[in-house]
C-alpha positions as CSV (number, residue, x, y, z in Angstrom):
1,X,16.5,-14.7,-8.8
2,X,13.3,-16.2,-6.9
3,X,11.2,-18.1,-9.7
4,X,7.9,-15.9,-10.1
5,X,5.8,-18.7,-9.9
6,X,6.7,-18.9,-5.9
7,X,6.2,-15.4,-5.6
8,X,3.1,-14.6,-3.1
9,X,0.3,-12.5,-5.0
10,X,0.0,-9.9,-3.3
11,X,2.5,-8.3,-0.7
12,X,1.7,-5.0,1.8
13,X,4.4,-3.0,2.9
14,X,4.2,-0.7,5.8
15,X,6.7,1.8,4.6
16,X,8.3,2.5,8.1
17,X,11.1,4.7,9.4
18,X,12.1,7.5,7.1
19,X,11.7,10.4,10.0
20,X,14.2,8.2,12.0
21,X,16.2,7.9,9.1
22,X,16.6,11.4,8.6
23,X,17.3,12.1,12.3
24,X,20.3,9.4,12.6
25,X,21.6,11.1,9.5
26,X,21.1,14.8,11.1
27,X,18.9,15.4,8.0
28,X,15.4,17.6,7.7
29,X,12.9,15.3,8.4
30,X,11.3,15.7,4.3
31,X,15.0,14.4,3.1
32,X,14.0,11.0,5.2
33,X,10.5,11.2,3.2
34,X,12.0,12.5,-0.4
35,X,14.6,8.7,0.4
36,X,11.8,7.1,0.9
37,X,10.1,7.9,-2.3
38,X,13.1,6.9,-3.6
39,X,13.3,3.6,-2.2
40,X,9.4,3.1,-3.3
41,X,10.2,3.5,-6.9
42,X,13.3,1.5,-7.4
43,X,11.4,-1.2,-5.3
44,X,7.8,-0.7,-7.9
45,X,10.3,-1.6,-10.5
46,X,12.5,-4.3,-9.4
47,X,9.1,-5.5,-8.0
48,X,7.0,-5.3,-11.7
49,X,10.9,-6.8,-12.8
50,X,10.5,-9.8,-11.3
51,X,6.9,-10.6,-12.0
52,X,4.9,-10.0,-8.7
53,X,1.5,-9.3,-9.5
54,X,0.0,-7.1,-6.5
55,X,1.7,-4.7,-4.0
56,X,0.0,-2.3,-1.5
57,X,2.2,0.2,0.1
58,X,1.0,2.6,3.2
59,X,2.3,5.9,2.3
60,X,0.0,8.1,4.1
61,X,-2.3,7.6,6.9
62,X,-5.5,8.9,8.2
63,X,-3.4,9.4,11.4
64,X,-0.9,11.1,9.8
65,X,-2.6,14.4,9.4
66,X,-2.0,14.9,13.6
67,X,1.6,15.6,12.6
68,X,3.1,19.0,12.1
69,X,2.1,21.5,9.3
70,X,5.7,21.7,8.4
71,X,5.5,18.2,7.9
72,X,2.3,17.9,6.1
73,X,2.9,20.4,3.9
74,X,7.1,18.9,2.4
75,X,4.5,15.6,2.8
76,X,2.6,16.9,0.3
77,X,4.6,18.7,-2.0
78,X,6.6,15.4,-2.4
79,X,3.5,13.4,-2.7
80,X,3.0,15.9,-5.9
81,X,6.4,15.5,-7.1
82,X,6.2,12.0,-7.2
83,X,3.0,11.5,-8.3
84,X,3.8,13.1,-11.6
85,X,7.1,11.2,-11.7
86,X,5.3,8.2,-11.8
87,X,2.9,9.5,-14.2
88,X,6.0,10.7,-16.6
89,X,8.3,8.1,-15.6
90,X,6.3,4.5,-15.5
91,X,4.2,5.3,-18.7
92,X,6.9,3.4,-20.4
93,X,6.6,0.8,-17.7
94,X,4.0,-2.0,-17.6
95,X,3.1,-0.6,-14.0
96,X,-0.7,-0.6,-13.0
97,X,-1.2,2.6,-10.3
98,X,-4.6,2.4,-8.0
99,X,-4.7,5.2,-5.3
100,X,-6.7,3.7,-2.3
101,X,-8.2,5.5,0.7
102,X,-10.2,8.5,0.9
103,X,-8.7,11.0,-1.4
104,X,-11.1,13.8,-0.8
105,X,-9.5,15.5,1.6
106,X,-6.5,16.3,-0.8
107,X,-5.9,19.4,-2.3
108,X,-7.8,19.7,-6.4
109,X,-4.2,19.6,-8.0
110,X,-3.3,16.4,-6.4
111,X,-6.4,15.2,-6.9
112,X,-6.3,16.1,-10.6
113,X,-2.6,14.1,-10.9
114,X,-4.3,11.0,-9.1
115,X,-7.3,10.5,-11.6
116,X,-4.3,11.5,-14.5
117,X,-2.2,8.3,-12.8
118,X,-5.0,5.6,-12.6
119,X,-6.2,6.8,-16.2
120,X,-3.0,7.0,-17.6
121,X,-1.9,3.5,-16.1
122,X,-4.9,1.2,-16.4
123,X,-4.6,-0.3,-19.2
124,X,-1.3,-1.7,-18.5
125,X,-0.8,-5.2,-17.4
126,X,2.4,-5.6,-15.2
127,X,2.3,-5.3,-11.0
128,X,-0.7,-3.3,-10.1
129,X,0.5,-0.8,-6.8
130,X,-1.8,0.2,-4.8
131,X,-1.2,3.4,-3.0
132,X,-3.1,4.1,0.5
133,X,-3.3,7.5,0.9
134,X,-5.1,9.2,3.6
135,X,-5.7,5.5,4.4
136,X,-6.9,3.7,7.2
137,X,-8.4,0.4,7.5
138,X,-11.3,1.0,10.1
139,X,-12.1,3.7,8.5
140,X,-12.4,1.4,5.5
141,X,-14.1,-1.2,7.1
142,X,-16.6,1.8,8.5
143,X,-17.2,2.8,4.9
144,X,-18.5,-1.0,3.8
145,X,-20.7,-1.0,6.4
146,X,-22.3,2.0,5.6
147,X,-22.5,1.2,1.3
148,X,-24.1,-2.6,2.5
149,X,-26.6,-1.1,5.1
150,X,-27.6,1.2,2.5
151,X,-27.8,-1.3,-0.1
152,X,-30.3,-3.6,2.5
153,X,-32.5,-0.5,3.3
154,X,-32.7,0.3,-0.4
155,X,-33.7,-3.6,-1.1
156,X,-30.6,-4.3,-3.4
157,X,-29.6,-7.1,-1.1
158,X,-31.1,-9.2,2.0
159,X,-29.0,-9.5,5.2
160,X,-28.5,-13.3,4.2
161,X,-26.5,-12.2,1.2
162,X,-24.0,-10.5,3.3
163,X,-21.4,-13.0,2.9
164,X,-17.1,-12.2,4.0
165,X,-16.8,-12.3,-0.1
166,X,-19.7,-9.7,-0.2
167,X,-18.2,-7.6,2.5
168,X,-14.4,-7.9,0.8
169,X,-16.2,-6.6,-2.6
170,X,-17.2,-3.2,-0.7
171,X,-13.8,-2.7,0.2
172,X,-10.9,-0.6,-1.4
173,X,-8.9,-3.6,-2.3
174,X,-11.6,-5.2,-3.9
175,X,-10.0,-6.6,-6.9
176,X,-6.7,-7.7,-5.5
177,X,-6.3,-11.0,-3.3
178,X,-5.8,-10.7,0.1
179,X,-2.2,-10.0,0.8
180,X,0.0,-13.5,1.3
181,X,2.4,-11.7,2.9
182,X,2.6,-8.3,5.1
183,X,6.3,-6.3,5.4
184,X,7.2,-3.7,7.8
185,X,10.5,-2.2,7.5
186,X,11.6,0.4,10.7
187,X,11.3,-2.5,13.7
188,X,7.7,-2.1,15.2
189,X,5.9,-4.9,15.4
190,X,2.3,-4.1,14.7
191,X,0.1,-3.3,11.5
192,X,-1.3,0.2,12.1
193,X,-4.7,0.3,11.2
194,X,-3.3,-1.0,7.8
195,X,-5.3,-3.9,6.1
196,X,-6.8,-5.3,9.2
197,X,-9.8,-7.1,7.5
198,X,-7.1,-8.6,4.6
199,X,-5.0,-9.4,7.0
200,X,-6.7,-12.0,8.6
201,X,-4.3,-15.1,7.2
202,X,-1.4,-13.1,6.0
203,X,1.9,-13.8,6.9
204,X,4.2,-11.1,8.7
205,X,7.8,-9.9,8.1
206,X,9.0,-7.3,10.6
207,X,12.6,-5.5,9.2
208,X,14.4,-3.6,12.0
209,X,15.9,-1.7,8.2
210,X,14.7,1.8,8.0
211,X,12.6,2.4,5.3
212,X,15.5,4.4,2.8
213,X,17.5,1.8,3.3
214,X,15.0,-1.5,2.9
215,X,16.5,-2.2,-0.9
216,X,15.9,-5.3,-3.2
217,X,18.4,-7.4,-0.9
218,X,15.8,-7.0,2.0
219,X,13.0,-7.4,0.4
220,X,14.3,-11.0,-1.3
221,X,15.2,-11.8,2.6
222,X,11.4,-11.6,3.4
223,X,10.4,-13.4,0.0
224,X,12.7,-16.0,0.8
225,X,11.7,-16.3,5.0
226,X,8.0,-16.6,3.3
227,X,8.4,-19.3,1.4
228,X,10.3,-21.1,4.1
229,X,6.8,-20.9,6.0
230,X,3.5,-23.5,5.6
231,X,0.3,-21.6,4.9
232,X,-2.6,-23.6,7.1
233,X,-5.5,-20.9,7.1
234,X,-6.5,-22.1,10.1
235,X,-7.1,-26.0,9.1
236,X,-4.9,-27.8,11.2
């Protein structure tokens, strides 16, 4: 067991690879996605088990509506399904749930079963899990620029004021640290429009492990290869 008070704050997780997985295992591609759920809430638990306090996973993109109906469509139906799992199953676990990204664009019954999660949840004080849904960070970015500008027109603020901790208090992960440390399981090498502004000093573990298959083992690896590193923030 890694002592908790090593543990970074906050971890991402680009949940990568469960369409390949699926393929190699000559499988529809929504059995890769329905593993992948799978793998997301054995890892929440073991996650909230061992005392980490912040996790933000990238579930579904704002580029991820250019994919096929058929796809969209088992996307969303297990988005459903798990959604009200973790609304039956984690009420008996100290689990915070925060759905980030713009959830408008969802259907009224999933949004319904994502105001019932955060409500449900808040008041609990284990790992808060944020969940970027129709998520992508320029679009993010694009959305504080808009609330500040409006804010300076309106006279709430003066352009002075506009400070990086002003512009980080606009954003969607506004009351979380900046991730310490960034995961991508499926072997790319690149973040994805995911976290771009919090990203700036975070450090990056790439997995060549398909999503399904990225269990606790994997995720200590990364733990363990990040606190092998020295954080500078730029200072020397």
């Amino acid at each position: 067991m890694i002592d908790s008070n090593m543990l970074p704050r906050h971890v991402g997780i680009i949940m990568d690879g469960n369409r390949r997985w699926a393929k190699q295992h000559h499988l529809p591609v929504a059995v890769g996605h329905s593993k992948g759920a799978d793998n997301f809430k054995n890892l929440a638990l073991y996650c909230n088990n061992i005392g980490l306090e912040n996790m933000t996973v990238y579930a579904f993109s704002t580029e991820n509506w250019k994919r096929s109906k058929s796809e969209i469509s088992a996307l969303m139906l297990l988005f459903k399904r798990y959604a009200n799992y973790v609304l039956h199953k984690f009420k008996d676990e100290n689990i915070k749930i925060k759905f980030i990204g713009d959830t408008s664009k969802f259907s009224e019954d999933i949004r319904k079963i994502i105001d019932d999660v955060e409500t449900k949840t808040a008041s609990k004080t284990g790992i808060r899990i944020n969940i970027a849904v129709n998520y992508g960070s320029r679009d993010e970015i694009l959305s504080a620029a808009k609330i500040i500008s409006k804010k300076a027109i309106d006279g709430e603020i003066n352009p002075e004021e506009i400070t990086q901790e002003f512009f980080s208090s606009q954003l969607y992960t506004k009351s979380v640290p900046d991730p310490d440390l960034i995961i991508r399981s499926g072997g790319e090498k690149r973040l994805s429009n995911f976290l771009l502004w919090q990203a700036a000093y975070s450090e990056f573990y790439f997995s060549d492990v398909l999503w399904p298959d990225f269990d606790t083992k994997e995720f200590d690896k990364a733990i363990e290869e990040y606190l092998k590193r020295t954080r500078k923030f730029g200072g020397q």
